[in-house]
N, C-alpha and C positions, 0 to 999 in steps of 0.2 A: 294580709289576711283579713277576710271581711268579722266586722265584730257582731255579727248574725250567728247565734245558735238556738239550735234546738234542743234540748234535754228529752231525752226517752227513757224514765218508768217502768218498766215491767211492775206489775203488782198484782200480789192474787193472797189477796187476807192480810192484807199488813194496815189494816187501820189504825194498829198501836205508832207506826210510826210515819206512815208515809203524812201526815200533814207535816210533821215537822221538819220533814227533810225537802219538801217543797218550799216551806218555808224558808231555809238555810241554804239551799242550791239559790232560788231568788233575790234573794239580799247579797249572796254573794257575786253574782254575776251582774246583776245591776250596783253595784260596790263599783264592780271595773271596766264598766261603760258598753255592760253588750244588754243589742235588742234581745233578750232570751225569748222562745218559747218553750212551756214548759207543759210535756204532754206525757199523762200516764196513759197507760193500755191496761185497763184494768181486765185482766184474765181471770173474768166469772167468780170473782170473790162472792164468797157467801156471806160476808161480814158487811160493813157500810163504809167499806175503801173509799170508793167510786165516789159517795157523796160528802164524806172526809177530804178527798184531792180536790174536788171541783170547790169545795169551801176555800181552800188554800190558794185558791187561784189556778188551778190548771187546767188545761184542758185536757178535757177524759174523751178514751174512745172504749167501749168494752165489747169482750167478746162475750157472747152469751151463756157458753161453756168454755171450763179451760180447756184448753189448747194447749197451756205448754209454754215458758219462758221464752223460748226461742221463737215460738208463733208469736208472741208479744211484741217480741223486739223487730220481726218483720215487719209485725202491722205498725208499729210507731215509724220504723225506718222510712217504709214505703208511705207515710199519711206527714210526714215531717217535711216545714214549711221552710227551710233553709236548708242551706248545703252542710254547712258547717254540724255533724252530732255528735253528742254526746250519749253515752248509756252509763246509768247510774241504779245499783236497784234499790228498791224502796222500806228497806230494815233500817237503815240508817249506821249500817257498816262501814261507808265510804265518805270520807272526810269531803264536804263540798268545797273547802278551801285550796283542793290540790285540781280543780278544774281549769280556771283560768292558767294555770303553770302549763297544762293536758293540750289546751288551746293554743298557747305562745308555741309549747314543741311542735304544732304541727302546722307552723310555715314550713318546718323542712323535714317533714316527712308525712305517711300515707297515713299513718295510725298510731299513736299514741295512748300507755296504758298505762296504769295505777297499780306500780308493781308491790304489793304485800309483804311488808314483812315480817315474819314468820319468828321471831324473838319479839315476844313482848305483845306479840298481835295473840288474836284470839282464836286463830284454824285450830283446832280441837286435836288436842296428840293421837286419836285415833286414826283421824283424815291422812297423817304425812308420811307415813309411810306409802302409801298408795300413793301421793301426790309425788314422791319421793323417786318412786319406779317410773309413772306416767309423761314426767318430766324428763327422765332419761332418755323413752321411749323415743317422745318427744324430737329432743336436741337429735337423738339419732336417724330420726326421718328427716329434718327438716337439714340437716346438717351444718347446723350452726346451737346458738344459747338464746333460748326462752326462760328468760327470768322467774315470769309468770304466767302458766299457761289459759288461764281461765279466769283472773281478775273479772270483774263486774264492774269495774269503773276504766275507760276508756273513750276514744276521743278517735272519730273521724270525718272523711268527706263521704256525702252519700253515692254518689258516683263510683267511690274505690269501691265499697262492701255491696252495690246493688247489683253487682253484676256475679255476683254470689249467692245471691238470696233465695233463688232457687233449690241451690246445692245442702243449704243448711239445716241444719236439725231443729226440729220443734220444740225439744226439749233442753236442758240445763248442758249439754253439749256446745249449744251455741256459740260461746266464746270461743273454746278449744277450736273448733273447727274453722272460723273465721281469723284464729291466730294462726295455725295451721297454713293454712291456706295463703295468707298473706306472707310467710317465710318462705312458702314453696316458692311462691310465684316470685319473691326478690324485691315486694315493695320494699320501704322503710318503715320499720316499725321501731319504736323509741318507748321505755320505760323510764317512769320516774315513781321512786318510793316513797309510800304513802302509809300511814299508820292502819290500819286494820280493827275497828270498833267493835265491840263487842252488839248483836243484833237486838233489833226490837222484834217480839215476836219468836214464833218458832221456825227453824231450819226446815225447808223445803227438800233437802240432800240427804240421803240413807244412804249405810254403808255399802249395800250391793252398786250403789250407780259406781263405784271404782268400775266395774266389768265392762259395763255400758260403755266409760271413757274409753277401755283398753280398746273394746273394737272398733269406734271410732276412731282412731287414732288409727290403727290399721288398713281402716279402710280409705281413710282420707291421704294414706299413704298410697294406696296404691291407685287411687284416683290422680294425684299429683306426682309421687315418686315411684311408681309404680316394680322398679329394679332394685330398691331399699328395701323390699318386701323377700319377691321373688327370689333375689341372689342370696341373702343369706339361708333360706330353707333348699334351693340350691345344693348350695356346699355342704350343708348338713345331711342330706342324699347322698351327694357324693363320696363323701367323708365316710360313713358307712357303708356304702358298698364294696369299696377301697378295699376297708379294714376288714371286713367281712370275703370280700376274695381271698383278701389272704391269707385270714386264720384256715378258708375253707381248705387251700392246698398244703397248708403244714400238715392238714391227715385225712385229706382224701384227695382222688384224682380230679373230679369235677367238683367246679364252682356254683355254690350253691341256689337255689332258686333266688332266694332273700334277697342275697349280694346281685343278682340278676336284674333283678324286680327294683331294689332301690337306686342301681346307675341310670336303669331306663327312666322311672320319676323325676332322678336327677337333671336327665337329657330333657323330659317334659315340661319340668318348671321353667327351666333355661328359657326354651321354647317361649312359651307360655307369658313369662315373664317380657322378654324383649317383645313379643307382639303388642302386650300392654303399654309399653314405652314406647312403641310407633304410633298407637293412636295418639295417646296422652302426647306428644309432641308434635305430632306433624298432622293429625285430624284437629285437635282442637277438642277441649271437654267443656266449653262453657259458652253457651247460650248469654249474650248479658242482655237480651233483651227480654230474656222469662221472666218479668219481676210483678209482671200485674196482677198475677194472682194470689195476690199477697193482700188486694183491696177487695175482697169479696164481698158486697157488700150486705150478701144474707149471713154474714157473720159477724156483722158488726152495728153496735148503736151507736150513732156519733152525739155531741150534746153541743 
């Protein structure tokens, strides 16, 4: 594994913390003999982020409006001078001492994450029930165990996640959908537990983005599993038409429209479903050569 990285930054108003944690990912990483570079994307902060990280030594690219976490993480992805990244965000929640460990796990696999733990850490007892359901969600589509679906501290090659970049959301969905996305498809992705700090600054996350996560998750299910979706709503059609036929003939002679109406839906999702599962397998859903619009460069100032 080459000892070349790149740190990518997301940042949009965090000048309470992001010099310090440029500070602390640098010391640490030059600690353990890698070329780092270390590049925020500062997402149109209103604050003096942008010339707080360039003090700290890093290199800033910013977007002139926010865009969006996930637009951040594109433009650092796609402007990132080594193969080797990392993504860390800039509140100072993420311990930079569990990077280089993030690094060694991934001579043997695609993607490596900073899995949270949830005693003792600071996710807000309001968030876990939502994260609670989402993560079931989750395991259920991808059909296996996501430890952490959305960490913000993670470790990959640019190669695996560019060929996705397209596909991804601008917004705080980003992770989820690139974890997602990487259990559908059967890379290796590997967790290692990591303490969970308390943030500099204020939370970016409101209660309602739970619903935002539920449909992406959905939908990124039927992008990649697309029969995980479809077969259970399926059986729940069928299932009531069934039950509903034959309460109709316990006291009457004809079957009721309802009970009609929902085996046909049945019949259509089936349908409907498996056609999705011929594209999504044998047409192919992913372009990896869509990624250059991600350097636009009437939306960015470089320094």
């Amino acid at each position: 594994m080459s000892h070349t990285v790149t740190l990518v930054i997301p940042c949009y108003n965090e000048q309470a913390g992001i010099g310090q944690v440029i500070h602390e990912v640098a010391g640490v990483l030059a600690a353990h003999g890698y070329d780092a570079e270390v590049l925020v994307v500062d997402d149109g902060s209103t604050d003096h982020s942008a010339e707080t990280a360039r003090a700290a030594g890093a290199r800033v690219i910013r977007h002139r409006s926010n865009r969006g976490y996930g637009a951040a993480l594109k433009t650092g992805i796609a402007a990132a001078t080594h193969s080797n990244i990392v993504i860390m965000d800039g509140d100072g929640t993420y311990p930079a001492s569990a990077i280089p460990e993030l690094l060694k796990m991934l001579e043997s696999a695609d993607m490596t994450v900073g899995m949270r733990r949830l005693s003792g850490g600071n996710i807000p007892l309001i968030r876990r029930p939502a994260k609670w359901l989402l993560g079931r969600l989750a395991n259920y589509v991808v059909d296996g165990n996501i430890p952490d679906l959305n960490s913000g501290l993670r470790a990959f090659r640019k190669e695996v996640v560019q060929q996705y970049l397209h596909i991804l959301p601008n917004q705080f969905s980003f992770t989820t959908t690139i974890t997602l996305a990487l259990h559908c498809d059967k890379y290796a992705v590997r967790y290692l537990p990591i303490e969970y700090r308390t943030r500099k600054g204020k939370s970016k996350i409101v209660p309602w983005d739970a619903g935002s996560f539920l449909v992406l998750i959905l939908r990124t299910a039927a992008l990649f599993r697309p029969l995980r979706v479809f077969l259970p709503l399926c059986f729940v059609f069928l299932a009531y038409g069934i039950g509903k036929a034959f309460a109709d003939r316990t006291h009457q002679e004809f079957i009721s429209a309802t009970a009609i109406l929902s085996l046909v839906s049945a019949l259509m999702i089936l349908l409907i479903g498996m056609l999705a599962d011929v594209v999504v397998t044998r047409l192919g859903r992913l372009d990896i050569r869509a990624t250059s619009a991600y350097r636009d460069e009437d939306t960015l100032e470089h320094d």
